[in-house]
Structures are given as C-alpha cells and as structure tokens.
C-alpha positions as CSV (number, residue, x, y, z in Angstrom):
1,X,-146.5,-28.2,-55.8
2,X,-149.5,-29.5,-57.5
3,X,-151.3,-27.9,-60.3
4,X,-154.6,-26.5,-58.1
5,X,-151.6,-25.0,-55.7
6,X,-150.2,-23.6,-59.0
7,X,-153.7,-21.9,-60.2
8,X,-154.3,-20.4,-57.1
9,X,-150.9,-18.3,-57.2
10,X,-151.6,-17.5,-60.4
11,X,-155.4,-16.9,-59.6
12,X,-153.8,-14.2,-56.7
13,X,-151.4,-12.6,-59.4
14,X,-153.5,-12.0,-62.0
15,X,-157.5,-11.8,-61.0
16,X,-158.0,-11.2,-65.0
17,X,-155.9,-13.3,-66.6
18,X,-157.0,-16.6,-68.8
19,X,-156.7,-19.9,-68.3
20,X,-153.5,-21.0,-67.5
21,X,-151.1,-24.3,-68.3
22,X,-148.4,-25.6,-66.2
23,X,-145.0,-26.4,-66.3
24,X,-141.6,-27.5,-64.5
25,X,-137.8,-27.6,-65.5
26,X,-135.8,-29.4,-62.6
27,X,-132.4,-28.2,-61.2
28,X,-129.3,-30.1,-61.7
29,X,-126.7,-31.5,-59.6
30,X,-123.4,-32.7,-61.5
31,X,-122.3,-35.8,-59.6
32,X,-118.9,-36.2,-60.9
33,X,-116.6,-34.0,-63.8
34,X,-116.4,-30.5,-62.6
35,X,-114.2,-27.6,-64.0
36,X,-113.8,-29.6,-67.1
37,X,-116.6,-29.0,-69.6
38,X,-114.9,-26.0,-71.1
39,X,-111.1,-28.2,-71.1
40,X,-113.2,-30.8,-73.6
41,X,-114.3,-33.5,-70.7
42,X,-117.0,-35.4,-69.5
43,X,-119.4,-34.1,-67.2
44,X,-122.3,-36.5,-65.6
45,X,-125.4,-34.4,-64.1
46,X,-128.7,-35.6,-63.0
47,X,-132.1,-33.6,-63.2
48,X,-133.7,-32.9,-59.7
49,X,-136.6,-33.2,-58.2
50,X,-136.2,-29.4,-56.9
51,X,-136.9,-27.0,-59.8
52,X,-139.3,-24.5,-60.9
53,X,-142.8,-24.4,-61.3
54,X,-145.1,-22.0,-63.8
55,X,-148.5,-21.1,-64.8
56,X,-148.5,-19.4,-68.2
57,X,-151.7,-18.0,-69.9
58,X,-151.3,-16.2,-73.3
59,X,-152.7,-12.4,-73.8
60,X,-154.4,-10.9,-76.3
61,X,-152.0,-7.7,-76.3
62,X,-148.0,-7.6,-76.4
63,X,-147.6,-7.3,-72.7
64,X,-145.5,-9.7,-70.7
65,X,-146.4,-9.6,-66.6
66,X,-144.1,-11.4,-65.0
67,X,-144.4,-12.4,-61.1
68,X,-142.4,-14.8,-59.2
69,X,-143.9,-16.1,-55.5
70,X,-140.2,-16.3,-54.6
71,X,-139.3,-12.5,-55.5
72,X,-141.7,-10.0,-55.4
73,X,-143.3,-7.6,-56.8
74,X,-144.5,-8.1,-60.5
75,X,-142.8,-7.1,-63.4
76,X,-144.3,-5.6,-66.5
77,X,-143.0,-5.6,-70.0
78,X,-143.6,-5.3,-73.7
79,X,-142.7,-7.2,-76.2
80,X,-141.3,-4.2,-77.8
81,X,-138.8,-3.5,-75.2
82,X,-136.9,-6.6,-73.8
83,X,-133.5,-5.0,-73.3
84,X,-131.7,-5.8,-69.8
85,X,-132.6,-3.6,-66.8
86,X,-130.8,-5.2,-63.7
87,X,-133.7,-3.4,-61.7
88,X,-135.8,-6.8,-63.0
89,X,-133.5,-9.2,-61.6
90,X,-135.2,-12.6,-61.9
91,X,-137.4,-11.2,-64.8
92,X,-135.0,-10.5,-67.4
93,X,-134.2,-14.2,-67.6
94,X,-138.3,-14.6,-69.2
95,X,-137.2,-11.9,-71.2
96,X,-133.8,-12.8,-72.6
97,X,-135.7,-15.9,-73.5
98,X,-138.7,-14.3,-74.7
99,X,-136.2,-11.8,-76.9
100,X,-134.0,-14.9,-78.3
101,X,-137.2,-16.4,-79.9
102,X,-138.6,-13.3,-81.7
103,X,-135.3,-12.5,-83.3
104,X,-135.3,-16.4,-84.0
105,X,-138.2,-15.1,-86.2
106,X,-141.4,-16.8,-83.8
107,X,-144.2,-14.8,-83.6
108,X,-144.8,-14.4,-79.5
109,X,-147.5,-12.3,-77.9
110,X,-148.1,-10.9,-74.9
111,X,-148.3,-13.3,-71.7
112,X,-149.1,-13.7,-67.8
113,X,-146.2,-15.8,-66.2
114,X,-146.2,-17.0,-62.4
115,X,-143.6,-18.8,-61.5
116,X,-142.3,-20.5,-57.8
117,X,-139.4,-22.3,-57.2
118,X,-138.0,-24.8,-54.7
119,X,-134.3,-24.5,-55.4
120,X,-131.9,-22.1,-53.8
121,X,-131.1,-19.2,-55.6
122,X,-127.1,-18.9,-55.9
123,X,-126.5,-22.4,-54.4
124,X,-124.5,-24.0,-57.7
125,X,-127.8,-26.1,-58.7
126,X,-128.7,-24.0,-61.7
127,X,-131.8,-22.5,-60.6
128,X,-131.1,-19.7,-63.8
129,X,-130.9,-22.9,-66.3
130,X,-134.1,-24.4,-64.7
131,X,-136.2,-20.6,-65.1
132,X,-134.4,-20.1,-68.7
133,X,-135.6,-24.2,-69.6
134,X,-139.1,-23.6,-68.0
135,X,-140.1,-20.7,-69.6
136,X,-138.6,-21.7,-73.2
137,X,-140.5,-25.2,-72.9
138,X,-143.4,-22.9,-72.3
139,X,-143.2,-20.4,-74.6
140,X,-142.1,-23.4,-77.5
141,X,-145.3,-25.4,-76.3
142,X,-148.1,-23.0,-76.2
143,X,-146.9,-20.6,-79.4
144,X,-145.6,-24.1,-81.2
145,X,-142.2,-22.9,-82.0
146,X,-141.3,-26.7,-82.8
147,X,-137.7,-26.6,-81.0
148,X,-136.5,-29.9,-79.7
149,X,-135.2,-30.0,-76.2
150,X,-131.5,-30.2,-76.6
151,X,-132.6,-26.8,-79.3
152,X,-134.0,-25.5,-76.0
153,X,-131.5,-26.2,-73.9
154,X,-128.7,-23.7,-76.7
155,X,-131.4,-21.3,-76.4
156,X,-130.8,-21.0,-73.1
157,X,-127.2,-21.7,-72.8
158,X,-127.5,-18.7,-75.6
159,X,-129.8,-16.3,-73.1
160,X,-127.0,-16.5,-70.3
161,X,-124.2,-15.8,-72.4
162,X,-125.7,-12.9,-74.4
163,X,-128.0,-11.3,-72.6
164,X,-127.6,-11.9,-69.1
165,X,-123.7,-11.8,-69.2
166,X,-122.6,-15.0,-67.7
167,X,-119.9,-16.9,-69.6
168,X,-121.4,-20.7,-68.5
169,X,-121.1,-23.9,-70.7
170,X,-124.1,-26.1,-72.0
171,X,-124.7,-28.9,-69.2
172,X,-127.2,-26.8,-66.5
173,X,-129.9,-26.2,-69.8
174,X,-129.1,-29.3,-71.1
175,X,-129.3,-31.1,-67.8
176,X,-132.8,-29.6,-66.9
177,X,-134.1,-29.8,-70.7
178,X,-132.9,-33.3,-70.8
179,X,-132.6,-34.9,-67.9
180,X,-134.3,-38.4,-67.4
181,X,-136.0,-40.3,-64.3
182,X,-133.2,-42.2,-62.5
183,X,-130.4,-41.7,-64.8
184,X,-127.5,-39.4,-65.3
185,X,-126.0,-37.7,-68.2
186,X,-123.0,-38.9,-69.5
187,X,-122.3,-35.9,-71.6
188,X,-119.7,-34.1,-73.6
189,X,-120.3,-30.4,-73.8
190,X,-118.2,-29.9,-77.5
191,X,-120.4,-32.1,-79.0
192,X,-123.6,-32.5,-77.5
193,X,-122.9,-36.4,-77.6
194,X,-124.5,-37.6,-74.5
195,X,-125.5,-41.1,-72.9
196,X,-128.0,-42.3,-70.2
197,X,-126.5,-43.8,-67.7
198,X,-129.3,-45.7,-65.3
199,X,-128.2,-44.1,-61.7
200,X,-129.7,-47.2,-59.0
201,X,-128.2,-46.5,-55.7
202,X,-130.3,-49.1,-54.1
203,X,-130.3,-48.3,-50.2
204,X,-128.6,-44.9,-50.9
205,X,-130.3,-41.7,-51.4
206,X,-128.3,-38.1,-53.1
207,X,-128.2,-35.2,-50.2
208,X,-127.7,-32.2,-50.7
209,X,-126.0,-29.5,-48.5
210,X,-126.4,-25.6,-49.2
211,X,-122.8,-23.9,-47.5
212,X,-125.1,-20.7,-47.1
213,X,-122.1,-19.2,-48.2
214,X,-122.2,-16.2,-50.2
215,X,-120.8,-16.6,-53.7
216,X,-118.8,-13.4,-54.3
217,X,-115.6,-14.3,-56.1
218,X,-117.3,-17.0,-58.5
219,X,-117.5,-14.9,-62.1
220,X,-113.7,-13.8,-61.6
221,X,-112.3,-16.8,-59.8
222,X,-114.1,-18.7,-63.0
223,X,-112.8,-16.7,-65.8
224,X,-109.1,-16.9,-64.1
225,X,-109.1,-21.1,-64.3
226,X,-110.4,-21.0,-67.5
227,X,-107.2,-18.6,-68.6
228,X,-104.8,-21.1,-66.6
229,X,-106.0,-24.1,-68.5
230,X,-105.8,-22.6,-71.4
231,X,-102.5,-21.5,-70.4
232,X,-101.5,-25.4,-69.7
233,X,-102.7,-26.5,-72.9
234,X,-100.6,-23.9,-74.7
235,X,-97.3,-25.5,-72.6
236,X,-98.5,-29.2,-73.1
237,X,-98.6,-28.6,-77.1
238,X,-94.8,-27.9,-76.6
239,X,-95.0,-32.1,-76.5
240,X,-98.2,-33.1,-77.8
241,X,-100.5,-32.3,-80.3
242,X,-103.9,-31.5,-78.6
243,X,-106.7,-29.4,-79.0
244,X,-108.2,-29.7,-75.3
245,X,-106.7,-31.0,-72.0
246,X,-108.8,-33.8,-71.6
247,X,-108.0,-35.2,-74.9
248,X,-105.2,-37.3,-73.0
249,X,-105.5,-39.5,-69.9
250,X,-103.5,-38.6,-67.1
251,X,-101.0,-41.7,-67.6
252,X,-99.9,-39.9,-71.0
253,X,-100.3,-36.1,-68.9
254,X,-97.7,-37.5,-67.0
255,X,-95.3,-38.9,-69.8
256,X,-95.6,-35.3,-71.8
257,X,-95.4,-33.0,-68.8
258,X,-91.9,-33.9,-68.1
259,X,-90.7,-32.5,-71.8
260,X,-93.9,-29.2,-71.3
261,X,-93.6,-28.1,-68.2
262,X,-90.0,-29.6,-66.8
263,X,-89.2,-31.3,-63.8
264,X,-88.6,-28.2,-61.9
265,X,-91.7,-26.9,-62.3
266,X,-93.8,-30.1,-61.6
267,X,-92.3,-30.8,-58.7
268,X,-93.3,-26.9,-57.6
269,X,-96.7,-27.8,-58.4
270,X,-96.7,-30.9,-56.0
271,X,-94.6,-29.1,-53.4
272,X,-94.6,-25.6,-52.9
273,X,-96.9,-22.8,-51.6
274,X,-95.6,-20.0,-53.4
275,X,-96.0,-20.7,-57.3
276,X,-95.0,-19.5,-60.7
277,X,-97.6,-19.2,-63.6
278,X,-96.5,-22.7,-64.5
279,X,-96.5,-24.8,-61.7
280,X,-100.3,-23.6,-61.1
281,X,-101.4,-24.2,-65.0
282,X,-99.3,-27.7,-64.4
283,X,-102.1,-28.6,-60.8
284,X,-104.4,-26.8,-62.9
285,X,-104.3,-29.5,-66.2
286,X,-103.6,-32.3,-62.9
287,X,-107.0,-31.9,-62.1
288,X,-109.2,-31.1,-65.2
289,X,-107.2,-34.6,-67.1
290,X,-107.6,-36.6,-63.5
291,X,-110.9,-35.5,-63.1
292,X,-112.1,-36.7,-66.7
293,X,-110.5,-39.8,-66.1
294,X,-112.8,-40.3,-62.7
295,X,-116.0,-39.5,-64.9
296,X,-115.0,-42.3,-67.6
297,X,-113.9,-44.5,-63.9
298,X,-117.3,-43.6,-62.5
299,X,-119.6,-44.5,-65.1
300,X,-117.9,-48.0,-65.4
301,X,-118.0,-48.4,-61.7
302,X,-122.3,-47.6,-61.6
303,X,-122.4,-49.8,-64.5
304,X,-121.3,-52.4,-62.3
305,X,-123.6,-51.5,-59.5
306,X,-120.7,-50.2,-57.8
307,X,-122.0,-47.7,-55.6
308,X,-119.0,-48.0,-53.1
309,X,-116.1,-47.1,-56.0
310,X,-118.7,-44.5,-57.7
311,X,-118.7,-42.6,-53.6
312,X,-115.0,-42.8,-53.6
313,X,-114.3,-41.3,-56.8
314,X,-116.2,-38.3,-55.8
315,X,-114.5,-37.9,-52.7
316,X,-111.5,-38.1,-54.4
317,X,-113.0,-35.5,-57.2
318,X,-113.4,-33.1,-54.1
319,X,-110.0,-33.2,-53.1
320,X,-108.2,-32.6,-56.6
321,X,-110.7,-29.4,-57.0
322,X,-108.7,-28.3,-53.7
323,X,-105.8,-29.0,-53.9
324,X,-105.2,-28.8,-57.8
325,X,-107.9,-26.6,-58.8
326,X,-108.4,-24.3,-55.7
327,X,-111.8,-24.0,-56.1
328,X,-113.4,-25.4,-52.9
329,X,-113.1,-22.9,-49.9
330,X,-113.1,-23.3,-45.9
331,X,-116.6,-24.1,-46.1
332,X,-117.2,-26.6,-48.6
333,X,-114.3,-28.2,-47.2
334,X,-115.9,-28.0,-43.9
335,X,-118.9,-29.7,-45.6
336,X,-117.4,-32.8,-47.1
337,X,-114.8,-33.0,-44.1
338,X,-118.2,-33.5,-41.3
339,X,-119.9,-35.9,-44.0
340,X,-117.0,-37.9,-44.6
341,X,-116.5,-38.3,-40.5
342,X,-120.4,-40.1,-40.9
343,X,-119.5,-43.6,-41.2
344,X,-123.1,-44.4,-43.8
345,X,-121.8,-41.9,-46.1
346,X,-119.5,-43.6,-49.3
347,X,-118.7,-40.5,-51.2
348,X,-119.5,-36.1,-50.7
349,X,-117.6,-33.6,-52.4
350,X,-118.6,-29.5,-53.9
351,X,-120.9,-29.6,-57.0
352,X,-121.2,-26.8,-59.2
353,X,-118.5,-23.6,-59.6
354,X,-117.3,-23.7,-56.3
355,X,-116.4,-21.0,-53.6
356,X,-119.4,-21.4,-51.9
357,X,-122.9,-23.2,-52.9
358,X,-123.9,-26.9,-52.2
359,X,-122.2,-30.4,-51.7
360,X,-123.5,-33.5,-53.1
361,X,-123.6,-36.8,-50.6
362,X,-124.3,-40.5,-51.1
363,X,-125.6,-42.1,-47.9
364,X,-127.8,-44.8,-45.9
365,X,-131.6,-44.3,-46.5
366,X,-131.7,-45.5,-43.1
367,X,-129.2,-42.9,-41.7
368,X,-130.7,-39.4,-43.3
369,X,-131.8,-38.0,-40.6
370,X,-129.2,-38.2,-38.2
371,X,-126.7,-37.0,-41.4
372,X,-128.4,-34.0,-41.5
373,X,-128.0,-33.5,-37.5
374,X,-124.5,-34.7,-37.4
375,X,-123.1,-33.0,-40.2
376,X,-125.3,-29.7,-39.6
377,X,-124.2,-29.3,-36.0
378,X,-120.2,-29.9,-37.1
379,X,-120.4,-27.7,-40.0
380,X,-122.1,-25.2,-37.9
381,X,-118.9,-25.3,-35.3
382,X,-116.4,-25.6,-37.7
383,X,-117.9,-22.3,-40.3
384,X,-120.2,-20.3,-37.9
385,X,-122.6,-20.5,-40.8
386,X,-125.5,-23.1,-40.9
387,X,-126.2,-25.4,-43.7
388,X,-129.9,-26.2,-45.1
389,X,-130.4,-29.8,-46.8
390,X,-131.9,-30.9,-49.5
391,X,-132.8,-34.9,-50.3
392,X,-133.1,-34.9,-53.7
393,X,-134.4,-38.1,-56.2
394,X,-133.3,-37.7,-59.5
395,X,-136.2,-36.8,-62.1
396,X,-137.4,-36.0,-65.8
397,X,-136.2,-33.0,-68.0
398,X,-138.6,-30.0,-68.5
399,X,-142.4,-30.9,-69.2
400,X,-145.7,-30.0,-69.0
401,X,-147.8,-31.0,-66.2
402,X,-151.1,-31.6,-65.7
C-alpha cells in the first residue's frame, strides 16, 4: 500500500480530519527457536514484508477515533477513559498503548488513526505486535516522546501483558520494532542482547502457509508448557545448578538427566504413550535444550552460506515441537508433511505458538508457484481445510514512510 492509497482511506474515515503521516510496523516470522524464549534460549525472527499500515493526524481535543479498513466500524474514545472494553476488539490495542504512555508521564492528545493490515489476524505472525509497534512509533514520532525502538518494542511487550491479558515474551515487538532488511535476529529474550545475522538465501525465497485453523487451545496449551519446563528445570537442579533450561547443551542434558530424572523415566519419555509428570517435563526440557542448540547450529550454518543445513535444522525443529513438545497438531503436521514431499523445498516446519497458525518454507524461486498448488491441493485432502500463502521477503523494523 502506498501512501496516496493510505490518504484516501483515511480521507473516507475521517472527511474532517487534518493532515495525516504515515506509518508501517512489519509482522514477524521466527525461522528457528520456538517454545524457548521463556526457558532462557535463542530465538532468530525476521521482520516481514506483510504488516500494518496507518495514517495518523493529531486533534485539537482529547478524542481518539480509531478505524481499521480490516475491522469495521469506528471506534471512539477519550483520552480520559482508556480502560479495556472487549466490545473494541482491535481498538483497545491503540489504547493500551496510548494509556502506557500517559501514565509514562507523555503528554498525548486526542488523534484520528486509520489503520489496514496485510497480515492474518490469529495466524502466529504477530499481527498484535506489529499494531502495538505501529501505533507506539507513531504516537513517539509525532508527540516526540524520545523512546528508542528496542524502548518501544517493552512498551509493547508491556501493553499485551497488562492490559490486554496475554502472557507473551519480547521477540514479536522486538522483531517488528527492530527488524532489519535481509537479516534475522539472533536474539536472547532475558537480555535483550541481540545480533544481525545477514539472511541471503540466494535462489530461495521464505513461504508462508496459513493452516486456516482456528486457534482455540493456544493461551491454555501455552501456559501448561511453560509450567512443565519449569517443572523440568526444578528436577534437573537435583544435578545441576541452573537457572534456565537452555543454559546447558543437550550433550550435558543428557549426562545430568540420568542422576534428575532416572533411567526409568527417560526411557518413558522416549517410549511410551501414556506418561507420568516426569517423563513429559523430561521431552519437554528434550526439546526446548535441542532446540537452542539448532538456533546456535543454524546461525553457524547461514554464516556459511549454508542454506541446505539451515532447511534441515528446521525440519528437524518441526519434528522435536511434535514429538517432544506436542505443540504442532494434525494440521500443521499436514502442512510441513505435503511441503517436505516437494522435492525444491530444503527445510518447513510451524512458526509461532503452535496448534494451528502458519508454517514457514524455504524453496526454489523457480518452483513457487507450483509449491503453492502442490502443497495446497495435498493439504486440502489430507485436513479438509484450505491453506492461503504468503511469499514473504524479509524487511525493516517499524518506520515512517513517505
């Protein structure tokens, strides 16, 4: 969407309004490290070129109107009343961020906000990061708050996990808020240390596959790992002193297991169907320590120029997050199993939470098109649901355009 598409939504919205400016926070896609950003690992996510788009003109008064060309109608607030009404939907996510500022102690006025997006909503490629990051690089640019992106991006990561209830971890904000032209994030979500890592896939292009699968086990299937792993690392400090799971490589998970969890109960995990609280913390740590050793593996292997090792790695991530993690479902299984039956694909697996939402493939530049047939036509017979695609190039953080 260009700028004079942009001025003419907002033109539509609001007849009266003044003279708007424009801006765009990307979605993310994490290529490789999933489930692990809250068991102290590395994830690696890329900015998108699918995000969203606003015009933003300030107002004279203390009213925020708020319209969204994706979800109608318009929404009208003050500035004097920003609590949470879940009649809002999209809308309280301007608000939360709106709120987080004033009490930050920046003077905000009113403001007329249009916004349109072309990422899927509940798809696992942080459309509520990139909406959160857009308006807060908006609000910061045209009221001069002075916050620095990665200050942005815990303003945001703040706004989901205090106002709008969801218990996520830093990399969606910090993806969109600092994501850079064909590069990846090599990032570590305790400490905000982070690393560009130049992403060249040379003939190869990133493809995206939306399940179309609704998403409705995700906040309690997310908030039992979390208690698992936690309940791993409390059995693996029985023979090691850590503070997180991925503080060890899985060559020394292996050597302290045997004196945490016993030799009874690993061989459960690795076995059996039917398991005790142990043997599923045990696949549980399996993956999250494997996992961050394939992020370390991964970066080495793009370093390299290594584009065939960096595609294996993430079909091998895919298969620890369902068979250790149990996070993947029938059809994101369905997904990667018809892309990895395409013979110009190197690596697929799920991105994001899981249970639904997209995959994330590496093939042939040459070979997109009949990907997308291929793949669409098998998941389609093997789901009953049909999957919408996505290619994606990997783009800037959050920014004003012009």
């Amino acid at each position: 969407m260009d700028t004079n598409e942009l001025r003419n939504g907002y033109k539509r919205a609001f007849p009266n309004g003044g003279e708007p400016r424009f801006f765009y926070a990307p979605g993310r896609v994490n290529l490789i490290g999933e489930h692990i950003d809250y068991n102290g690992g590395y994830v690696f996510p890329c900015a998108l070129t699918l995000g969203t788009y606003a015009a933003i003109a300030k107002r004279d008064d203390n009213i925020m109107r708020l319209f969204s060309a994706n979800i109608k109608p318009l929404i009208t607030v003050s500035t004097d009343n920003l609590e949470y009404n879940p009649e809002h939907r999209w809308a309280n996510n301007p608000k939360a961020v709106t709120k987080l500022l004033m009490d930050m102690g920046h003077t905000l006025g009113g403001f007329d906000l249009y916004v349109w997006g072309n990422l899927p909503s509940n798809a696992g490629l942080s459309s509520s990061a990139s909406i959160n990051v857009l308006v807060a690089f908006a609000l910061n640019t045209i009221y001069e708050t002075g916050l620095d992106p990665i200050e942005i991006a815990l303003l945001c990561q703040r706004a989901e996990n205090e106002y709008l209830g969801v218990n996520c971890g830093i990399m969606d904000q910090f993806a969109s808020a600092m994501g850079k032209k064909n590069h990846a994030i090599l990032l570590n979500c305790n400490t905000l240390k982070y690393q560009y890592v130049p992403l060249e896939l040379g003939d190869y292009r990133l493809i995206l596959a939306n399940t179309n699968k609704p998403r409705a086990l995700i906040d309690s299937k997310y908030n039992e790992r979390r208690a698992e792993c936690e309940y791993a690392l409390e059995i693996l400090k029985k023979a090691t002193d850590i503070q997180n799971l991925c503080e060890i490589d899985f060559e020394k998970f292996t050597e302290h297991s045997k004196k945490a969890f016993g030799e009874d109960t690993i061989k459960e995990g690795m076995t059996s169907a039917s398991l005790s609280a142990e043997a599923i913390a045990f696949n549980r740590a399996c993956h999250a320590i494997s996992e961050n050793d394939r992020v370390k593996t991964a970066v080495q292997a793009l370093s390299k120029g290594d584009i065939s090792t960096f595609g294996k790695l993430m079909t091998a991530s895919h298969n620890s997050l369902r068979d250790f993690y149990e996070v993947t479902g029938a059809e994101l299984d369905a997904l990667v199993q018809a892309a990895s039956d395409f013979k110009e694909m190197i690596g697929s697996r799920m991105t994001g939470a899981g249970f639904g939402g997209c995959t994330v493939s590496i093939v042939h530049k040459d070979k997109i098109e009949d990907f997308i047939k291929k793949v669409g036509q098998q998941y389609t017979k093997s789901s009953g649901l049909v999957a919408d695609f996505y290619v994606a190039e990997v783009d800037d953080g959050a920014r004003e355009i012009y």
